[in-house]
Each structure stands twice: as C-alpha cells, then as structure tokens.
N, CA, C and O atoms as a MOPAC input file, in Angstrom:
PM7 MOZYME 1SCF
protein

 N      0.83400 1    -1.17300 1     0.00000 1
 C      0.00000 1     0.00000 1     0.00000 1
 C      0.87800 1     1.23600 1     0.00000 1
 O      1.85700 1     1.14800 1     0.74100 1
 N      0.73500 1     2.37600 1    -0.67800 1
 C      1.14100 1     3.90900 1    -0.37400 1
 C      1.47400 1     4.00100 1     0.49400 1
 O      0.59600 1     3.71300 1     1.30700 1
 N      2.37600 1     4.27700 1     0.94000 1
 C      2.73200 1     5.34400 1     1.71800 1
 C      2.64100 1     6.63000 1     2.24900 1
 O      3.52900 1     7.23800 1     1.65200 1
 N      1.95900 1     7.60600 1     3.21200 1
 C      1.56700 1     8.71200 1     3.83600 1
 C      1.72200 1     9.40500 1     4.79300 1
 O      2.20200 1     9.00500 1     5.85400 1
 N      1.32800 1    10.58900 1     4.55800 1
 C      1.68100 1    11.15800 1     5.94600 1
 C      0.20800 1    11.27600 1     6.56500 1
 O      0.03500 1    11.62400 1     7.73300 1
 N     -0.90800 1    10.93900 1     5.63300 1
 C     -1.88600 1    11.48700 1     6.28600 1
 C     -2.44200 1    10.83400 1     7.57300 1
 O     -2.62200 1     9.61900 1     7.48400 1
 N     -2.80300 1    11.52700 1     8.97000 1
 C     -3.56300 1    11.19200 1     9.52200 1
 C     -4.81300 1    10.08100 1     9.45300 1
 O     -5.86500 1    10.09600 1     8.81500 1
 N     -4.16100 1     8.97800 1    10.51600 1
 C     -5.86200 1     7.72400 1    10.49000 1
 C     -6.75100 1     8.59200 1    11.31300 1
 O     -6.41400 1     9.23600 1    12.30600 1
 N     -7.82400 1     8.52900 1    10.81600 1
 C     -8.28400 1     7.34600 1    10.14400 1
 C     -8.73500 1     8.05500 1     8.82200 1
 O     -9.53300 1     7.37100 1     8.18000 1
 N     -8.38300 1     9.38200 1     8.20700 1
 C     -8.50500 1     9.66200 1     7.20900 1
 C     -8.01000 1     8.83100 1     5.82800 1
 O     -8.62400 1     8.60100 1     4.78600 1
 N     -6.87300 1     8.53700 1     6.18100 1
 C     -6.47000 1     7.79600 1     5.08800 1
 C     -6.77900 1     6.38300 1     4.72600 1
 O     -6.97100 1     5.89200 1     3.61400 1
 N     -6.78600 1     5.68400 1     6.24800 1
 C     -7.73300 1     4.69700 1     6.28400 1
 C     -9.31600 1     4.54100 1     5.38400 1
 O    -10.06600 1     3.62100 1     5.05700 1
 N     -9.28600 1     5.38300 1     5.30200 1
 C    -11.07000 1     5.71200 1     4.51200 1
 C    -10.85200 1     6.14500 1     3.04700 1
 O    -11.74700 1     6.20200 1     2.20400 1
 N     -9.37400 1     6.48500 1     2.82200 1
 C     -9.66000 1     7.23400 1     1.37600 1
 C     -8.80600 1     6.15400 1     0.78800 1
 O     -9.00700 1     6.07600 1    -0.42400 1
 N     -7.79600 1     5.17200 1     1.28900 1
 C     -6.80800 1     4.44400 1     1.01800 1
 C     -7.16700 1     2.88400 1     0.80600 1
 O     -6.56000 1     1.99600 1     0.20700 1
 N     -8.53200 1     2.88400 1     1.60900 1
 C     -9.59300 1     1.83200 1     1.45800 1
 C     -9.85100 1     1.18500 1     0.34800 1
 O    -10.31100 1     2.04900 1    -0.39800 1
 N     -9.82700 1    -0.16300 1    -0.40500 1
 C    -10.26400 1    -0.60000 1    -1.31500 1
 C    -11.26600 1    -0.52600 1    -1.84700 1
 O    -11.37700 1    -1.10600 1    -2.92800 1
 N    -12.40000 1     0.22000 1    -1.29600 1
 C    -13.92800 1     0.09200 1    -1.02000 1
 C    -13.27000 1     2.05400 1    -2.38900 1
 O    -13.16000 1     2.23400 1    -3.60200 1
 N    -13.08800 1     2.82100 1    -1.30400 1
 C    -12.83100 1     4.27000 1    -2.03300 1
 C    -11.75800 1     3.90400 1    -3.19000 1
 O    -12.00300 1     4.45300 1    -4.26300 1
 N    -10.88700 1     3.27300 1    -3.16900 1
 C    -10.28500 1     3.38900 1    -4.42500 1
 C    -10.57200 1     2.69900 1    -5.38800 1
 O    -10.13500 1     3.01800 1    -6.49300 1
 N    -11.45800 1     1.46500 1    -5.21300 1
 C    -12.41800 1     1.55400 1    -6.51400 1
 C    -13.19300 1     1.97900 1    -6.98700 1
 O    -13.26900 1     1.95500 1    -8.21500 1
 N    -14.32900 1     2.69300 1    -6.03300 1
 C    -14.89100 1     3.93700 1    -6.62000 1
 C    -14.32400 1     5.03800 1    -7.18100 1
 O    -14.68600 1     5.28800 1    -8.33100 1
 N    -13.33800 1     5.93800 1    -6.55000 1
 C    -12.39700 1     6.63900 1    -7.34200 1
 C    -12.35900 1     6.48300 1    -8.81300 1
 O    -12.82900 1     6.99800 1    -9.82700 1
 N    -11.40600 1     5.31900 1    -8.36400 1
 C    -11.23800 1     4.66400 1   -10.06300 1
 C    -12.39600 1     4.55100 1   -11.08100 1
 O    -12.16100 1     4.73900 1   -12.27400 1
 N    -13.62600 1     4.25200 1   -10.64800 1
 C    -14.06400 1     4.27900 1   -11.60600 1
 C    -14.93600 1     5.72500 1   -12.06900 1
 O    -15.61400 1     5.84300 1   -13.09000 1
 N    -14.65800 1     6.99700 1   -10.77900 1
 C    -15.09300 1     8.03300 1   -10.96200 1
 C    -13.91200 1     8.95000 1   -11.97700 1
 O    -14.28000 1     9.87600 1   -12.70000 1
 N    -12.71500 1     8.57600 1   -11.88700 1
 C    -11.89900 1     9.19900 1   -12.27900 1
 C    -10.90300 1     8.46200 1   -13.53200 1
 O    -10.05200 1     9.00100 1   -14.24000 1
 N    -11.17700 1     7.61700 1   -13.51400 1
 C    -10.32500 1     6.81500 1   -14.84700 1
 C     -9.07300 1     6.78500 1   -14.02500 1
 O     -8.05600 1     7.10200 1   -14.64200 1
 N     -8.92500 1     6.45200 1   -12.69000 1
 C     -7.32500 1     6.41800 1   -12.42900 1
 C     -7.17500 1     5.03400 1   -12.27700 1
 O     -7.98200 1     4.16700 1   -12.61400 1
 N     -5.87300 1     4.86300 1   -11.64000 1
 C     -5.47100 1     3.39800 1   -11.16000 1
 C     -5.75800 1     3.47900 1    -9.55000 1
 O     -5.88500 1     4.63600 1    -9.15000 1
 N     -5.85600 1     2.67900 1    -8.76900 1
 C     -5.55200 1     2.49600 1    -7.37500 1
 C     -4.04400 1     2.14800 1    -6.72800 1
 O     -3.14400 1     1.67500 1    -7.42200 1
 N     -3.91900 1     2.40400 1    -5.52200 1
 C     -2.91100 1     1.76700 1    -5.11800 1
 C     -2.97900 1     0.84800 1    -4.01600 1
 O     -1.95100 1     0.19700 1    -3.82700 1
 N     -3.82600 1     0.66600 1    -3.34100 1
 C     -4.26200 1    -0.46200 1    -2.70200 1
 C     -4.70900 1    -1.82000 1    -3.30100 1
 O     -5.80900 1    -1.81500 1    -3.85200 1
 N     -3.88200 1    -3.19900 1    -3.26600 1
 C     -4.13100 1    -4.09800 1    -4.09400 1
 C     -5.65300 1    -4.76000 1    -3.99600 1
 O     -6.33800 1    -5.26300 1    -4.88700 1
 N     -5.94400 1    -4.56000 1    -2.49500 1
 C     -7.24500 1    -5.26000 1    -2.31600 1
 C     -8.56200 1    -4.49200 1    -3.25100 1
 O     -9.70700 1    -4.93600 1    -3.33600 1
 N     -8.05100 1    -3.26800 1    -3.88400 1
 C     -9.25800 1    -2.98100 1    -4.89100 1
 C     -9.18600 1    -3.46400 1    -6.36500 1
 O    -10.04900 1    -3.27700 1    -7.22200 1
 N     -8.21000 1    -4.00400 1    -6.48600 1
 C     -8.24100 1    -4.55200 1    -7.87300 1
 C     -9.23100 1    -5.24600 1    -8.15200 1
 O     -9.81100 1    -5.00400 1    -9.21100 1
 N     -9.74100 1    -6.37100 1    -7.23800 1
 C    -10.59900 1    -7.31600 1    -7.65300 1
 C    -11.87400 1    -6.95400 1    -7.81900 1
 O    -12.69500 1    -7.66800 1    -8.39500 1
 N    -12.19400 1    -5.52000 1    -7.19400 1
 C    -13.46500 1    -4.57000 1    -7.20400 1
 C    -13.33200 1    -3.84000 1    -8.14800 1
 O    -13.89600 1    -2.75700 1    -7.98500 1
 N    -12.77800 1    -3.97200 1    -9.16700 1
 C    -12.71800 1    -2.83100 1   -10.53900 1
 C    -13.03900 1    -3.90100 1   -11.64100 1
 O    -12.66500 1    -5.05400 1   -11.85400 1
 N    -13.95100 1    -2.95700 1   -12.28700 1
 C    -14.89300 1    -3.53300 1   -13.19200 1
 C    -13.68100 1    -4.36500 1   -14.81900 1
 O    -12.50100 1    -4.08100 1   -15.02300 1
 N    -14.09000 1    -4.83100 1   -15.21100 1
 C    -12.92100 1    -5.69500 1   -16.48700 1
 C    -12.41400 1    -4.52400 1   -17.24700 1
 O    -11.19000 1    -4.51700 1   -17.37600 1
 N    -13.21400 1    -3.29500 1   -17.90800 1
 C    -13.01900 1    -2.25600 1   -18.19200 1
 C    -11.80500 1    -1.76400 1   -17.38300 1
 O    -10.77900 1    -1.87400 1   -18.05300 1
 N    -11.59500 1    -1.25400 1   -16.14700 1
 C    -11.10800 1    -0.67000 1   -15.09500 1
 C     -9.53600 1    -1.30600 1   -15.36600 1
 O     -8.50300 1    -0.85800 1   -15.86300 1
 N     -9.91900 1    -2.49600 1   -14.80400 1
 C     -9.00700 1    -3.39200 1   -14.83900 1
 C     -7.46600 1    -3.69500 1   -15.93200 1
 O     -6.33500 1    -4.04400 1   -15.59400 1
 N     -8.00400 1    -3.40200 1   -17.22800 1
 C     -7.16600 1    -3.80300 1   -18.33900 1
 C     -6.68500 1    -2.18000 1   -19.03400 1
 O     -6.33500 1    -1.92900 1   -20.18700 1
 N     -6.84400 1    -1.15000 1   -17.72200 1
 C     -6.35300 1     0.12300 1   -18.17400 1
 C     -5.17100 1     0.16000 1   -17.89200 1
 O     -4.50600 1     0.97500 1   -18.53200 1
 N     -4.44400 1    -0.69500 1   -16.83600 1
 C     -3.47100 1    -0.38800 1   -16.10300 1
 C     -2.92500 1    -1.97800 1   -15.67600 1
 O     -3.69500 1    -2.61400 1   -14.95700 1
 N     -1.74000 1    -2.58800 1   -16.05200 1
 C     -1.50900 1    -4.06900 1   -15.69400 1
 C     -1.01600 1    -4.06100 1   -14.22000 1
 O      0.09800 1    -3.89300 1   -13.72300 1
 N     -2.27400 1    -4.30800 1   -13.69000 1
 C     -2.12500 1    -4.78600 1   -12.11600 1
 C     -1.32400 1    -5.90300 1   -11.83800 1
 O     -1.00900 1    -6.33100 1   -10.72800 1
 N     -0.98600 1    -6.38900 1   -13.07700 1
 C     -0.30400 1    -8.13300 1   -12.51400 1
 C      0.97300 1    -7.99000 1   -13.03000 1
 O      1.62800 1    -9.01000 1   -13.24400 1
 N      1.51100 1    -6.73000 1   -13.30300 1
 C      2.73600 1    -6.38500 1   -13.41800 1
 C      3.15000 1    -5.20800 1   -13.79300 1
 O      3.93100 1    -5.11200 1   -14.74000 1
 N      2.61100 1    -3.90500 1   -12.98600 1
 C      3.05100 1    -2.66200 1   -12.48600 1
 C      3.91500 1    -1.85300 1   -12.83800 1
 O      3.71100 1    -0.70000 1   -13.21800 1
 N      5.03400 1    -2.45400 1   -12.72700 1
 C      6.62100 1    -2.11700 1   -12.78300 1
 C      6.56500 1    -1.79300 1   -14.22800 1
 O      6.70400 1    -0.63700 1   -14.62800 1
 N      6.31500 1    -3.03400 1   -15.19600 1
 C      6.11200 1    -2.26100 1   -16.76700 1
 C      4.99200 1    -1.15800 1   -17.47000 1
 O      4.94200 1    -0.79000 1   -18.64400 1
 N      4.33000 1    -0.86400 1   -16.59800 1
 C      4.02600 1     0.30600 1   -17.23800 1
 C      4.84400 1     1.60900 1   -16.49300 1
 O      4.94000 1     2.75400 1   -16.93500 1
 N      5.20600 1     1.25400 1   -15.66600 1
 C      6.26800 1     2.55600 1   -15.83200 1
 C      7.35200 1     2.66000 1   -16.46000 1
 O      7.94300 1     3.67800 1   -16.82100 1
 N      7.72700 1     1.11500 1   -16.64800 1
 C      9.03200 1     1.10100 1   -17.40900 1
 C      8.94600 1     1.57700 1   -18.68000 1
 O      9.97300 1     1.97000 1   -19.23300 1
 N      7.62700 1     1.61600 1   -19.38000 1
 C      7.09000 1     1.37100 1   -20.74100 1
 C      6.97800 1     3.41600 1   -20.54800 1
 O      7.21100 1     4.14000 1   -21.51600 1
 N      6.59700 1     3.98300 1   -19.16200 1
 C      5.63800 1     5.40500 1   -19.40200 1
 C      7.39300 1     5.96200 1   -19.19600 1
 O      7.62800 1     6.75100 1   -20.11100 1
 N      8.50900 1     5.79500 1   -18.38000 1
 C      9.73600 1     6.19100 1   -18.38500 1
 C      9.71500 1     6.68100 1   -16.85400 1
 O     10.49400 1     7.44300 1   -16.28000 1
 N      8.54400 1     5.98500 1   -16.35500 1
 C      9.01900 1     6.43900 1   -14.74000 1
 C      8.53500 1     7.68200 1   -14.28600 1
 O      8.41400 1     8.66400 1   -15.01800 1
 N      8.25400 1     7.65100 1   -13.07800 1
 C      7.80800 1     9.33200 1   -12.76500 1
 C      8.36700 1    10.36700 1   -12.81700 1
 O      9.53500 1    10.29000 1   -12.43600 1
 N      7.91200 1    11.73200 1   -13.25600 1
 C      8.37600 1    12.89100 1   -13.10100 1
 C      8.72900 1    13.30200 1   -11.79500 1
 O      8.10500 1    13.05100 1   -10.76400 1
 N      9.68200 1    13.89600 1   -11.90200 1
 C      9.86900 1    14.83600 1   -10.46100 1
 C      9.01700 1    15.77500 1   -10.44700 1
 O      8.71400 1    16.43200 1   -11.44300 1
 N      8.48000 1    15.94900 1    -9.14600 1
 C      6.71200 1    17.29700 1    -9.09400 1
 C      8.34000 1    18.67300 1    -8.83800 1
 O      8.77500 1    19.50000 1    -9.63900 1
 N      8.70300 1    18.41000 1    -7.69800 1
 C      9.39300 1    19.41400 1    -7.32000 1
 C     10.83000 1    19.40900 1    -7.49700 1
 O     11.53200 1    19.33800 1    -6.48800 1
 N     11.49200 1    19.49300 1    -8.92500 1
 C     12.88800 1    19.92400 1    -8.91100 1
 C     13.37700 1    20.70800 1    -7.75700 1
 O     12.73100 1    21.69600 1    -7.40900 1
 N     14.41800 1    20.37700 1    -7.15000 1
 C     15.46300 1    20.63600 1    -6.38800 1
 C     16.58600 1    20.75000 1    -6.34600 1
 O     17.16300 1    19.71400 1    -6.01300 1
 N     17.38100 1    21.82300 1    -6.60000 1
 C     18.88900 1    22.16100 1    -6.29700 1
 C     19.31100 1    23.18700 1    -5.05200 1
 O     18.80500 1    24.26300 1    -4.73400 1
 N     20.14700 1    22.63700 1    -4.61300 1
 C     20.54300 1    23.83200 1    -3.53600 1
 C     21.34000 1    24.86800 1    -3.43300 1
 O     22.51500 1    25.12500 1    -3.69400 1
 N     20.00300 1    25.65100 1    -2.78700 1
 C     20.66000 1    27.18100 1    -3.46500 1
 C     19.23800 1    27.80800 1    -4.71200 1
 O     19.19100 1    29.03000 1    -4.85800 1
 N     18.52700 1    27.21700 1    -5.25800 1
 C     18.30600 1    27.33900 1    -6.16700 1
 C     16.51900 1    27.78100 1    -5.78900 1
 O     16.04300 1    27.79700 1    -4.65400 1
 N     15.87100 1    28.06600 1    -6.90300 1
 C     14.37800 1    29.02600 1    -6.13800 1
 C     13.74200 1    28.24600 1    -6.24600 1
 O     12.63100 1    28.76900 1    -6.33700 1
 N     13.58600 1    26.68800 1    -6.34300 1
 C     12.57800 1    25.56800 1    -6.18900 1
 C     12.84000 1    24.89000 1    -4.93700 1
 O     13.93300 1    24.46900 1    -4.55600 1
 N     11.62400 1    24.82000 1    -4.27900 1
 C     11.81700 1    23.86800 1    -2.77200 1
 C     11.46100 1    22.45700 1    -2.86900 1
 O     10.61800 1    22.05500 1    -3.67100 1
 N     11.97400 1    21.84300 1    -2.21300 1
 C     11.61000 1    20.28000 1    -2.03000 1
 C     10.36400 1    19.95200 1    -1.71100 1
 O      9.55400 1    20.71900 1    -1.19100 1
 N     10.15700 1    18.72700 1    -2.03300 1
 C      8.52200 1    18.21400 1    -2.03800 1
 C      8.28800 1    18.08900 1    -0.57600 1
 O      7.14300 1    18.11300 1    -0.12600 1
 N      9.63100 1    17.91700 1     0.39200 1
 C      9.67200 1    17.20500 1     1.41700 1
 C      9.78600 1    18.69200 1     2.47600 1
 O      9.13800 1    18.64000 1     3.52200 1
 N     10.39900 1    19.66000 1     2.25900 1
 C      9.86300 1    20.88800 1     2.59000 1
 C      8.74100 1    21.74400 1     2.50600 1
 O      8.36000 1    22.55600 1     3.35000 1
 N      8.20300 1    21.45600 1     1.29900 1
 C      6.63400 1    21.92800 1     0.99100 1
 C      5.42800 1    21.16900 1     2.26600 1
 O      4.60900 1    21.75400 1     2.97400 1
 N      5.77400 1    19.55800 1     2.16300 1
 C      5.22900 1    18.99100 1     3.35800 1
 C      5.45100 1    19.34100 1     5.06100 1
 O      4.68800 1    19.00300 1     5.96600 1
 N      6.79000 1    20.15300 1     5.19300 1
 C      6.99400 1    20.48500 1     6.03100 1
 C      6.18100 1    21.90700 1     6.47300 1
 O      5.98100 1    22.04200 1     7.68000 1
 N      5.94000 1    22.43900 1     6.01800 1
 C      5.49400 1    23.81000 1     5.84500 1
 C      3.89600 1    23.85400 1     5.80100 1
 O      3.23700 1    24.65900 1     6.45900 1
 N      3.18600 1    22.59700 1     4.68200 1
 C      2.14400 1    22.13700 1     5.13000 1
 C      1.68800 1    22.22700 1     6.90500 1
 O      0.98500 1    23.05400 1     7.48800 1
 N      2.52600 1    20.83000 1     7.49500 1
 C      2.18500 1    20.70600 1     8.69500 1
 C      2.57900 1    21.91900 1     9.83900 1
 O      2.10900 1    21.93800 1    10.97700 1
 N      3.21000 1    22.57800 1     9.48200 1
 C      3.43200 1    23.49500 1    10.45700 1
 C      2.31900 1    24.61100 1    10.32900 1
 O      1.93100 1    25.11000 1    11.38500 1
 N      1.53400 1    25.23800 1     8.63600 1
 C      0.57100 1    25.59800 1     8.53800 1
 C     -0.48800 1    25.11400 1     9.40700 1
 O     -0.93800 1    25.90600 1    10.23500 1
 N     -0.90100 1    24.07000 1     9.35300 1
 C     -1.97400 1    22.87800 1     9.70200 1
 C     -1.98400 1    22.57500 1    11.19800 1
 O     -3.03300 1    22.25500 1    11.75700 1
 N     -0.75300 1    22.67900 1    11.89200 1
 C     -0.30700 1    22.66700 1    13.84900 1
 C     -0.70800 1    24.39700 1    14.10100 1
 O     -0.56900 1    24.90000 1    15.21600 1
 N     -1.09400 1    25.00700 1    13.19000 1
 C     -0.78000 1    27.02100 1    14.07600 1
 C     -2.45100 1    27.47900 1    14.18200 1
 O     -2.76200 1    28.57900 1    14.64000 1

C-alpha cells in the first residue's frame, strides 16, 4: 500500500479498497491499494496491468519529479513543501 503522511483514520477511509475503486471508476485512475483490484470492473481493470506494475512505468519512463530541487536554487523540495504544510496545519 502507499505510503503517507496522512492522519488515520482519514487515510484509512480514502486508502480503502472500497474508495479506491470507486475513485477509479469516478476518475479513470489506477488504485494503489491491491485489495481494490478485484473490485474494478474488467473495463477498469485492463487500463493499467495490475499483474505487473513495474512495466508500465518502465514502458511510461518512470515518474516525473513534481518538485525539482537544487541547492541554493528558487525551487523547494517536495519534502519541505510537506513540512510547511504541517506546520501551517499545527498554528
């Protein structure tokens, strides 16, 4: 499963197999919880090879970086942006 920072039981509920097959089929995405695969319709299913993952990224070239980072430089880290989040979110 994903990995998060978000707070349970929020994520618990959105990370849910139950929500990420609905998602999916509200949004044309993939899930990342495996237990929703089997809840996505044959359509759903053959958008994205659940039974071997790894090649469609190998095939898409892998993810983009959201937040380029150099130091020194006027782009902040994804991992600072999250930081800044939660300190917003604690005040």
């Amino acid at each position: 499963m994903l990995k998060t920072r978000c707070a349970p039981p929020k994520c618990s509920q959105v990370l849910s197999a139950k929500a990420q097959a609905a998602t999916s089929a509200k949004n044309t995405t993939a899930v990342v919880n495996q237990e929703a695969v089997p809840l996505l319709t044959d359509a759903q299913r053959k958008l994205y090879p659940y039974d071997n993952i790894q090649s469609f990224f190998d095939k898409a070239g892998g993810f983009g970086q959201m937040f380029p980072f150099k130091a020194g430089s006027k782009y902040e880290s994804y991992d600072n942006i999250l930081k800044g989040w939660e300190k917003f979110l604690k005040a």
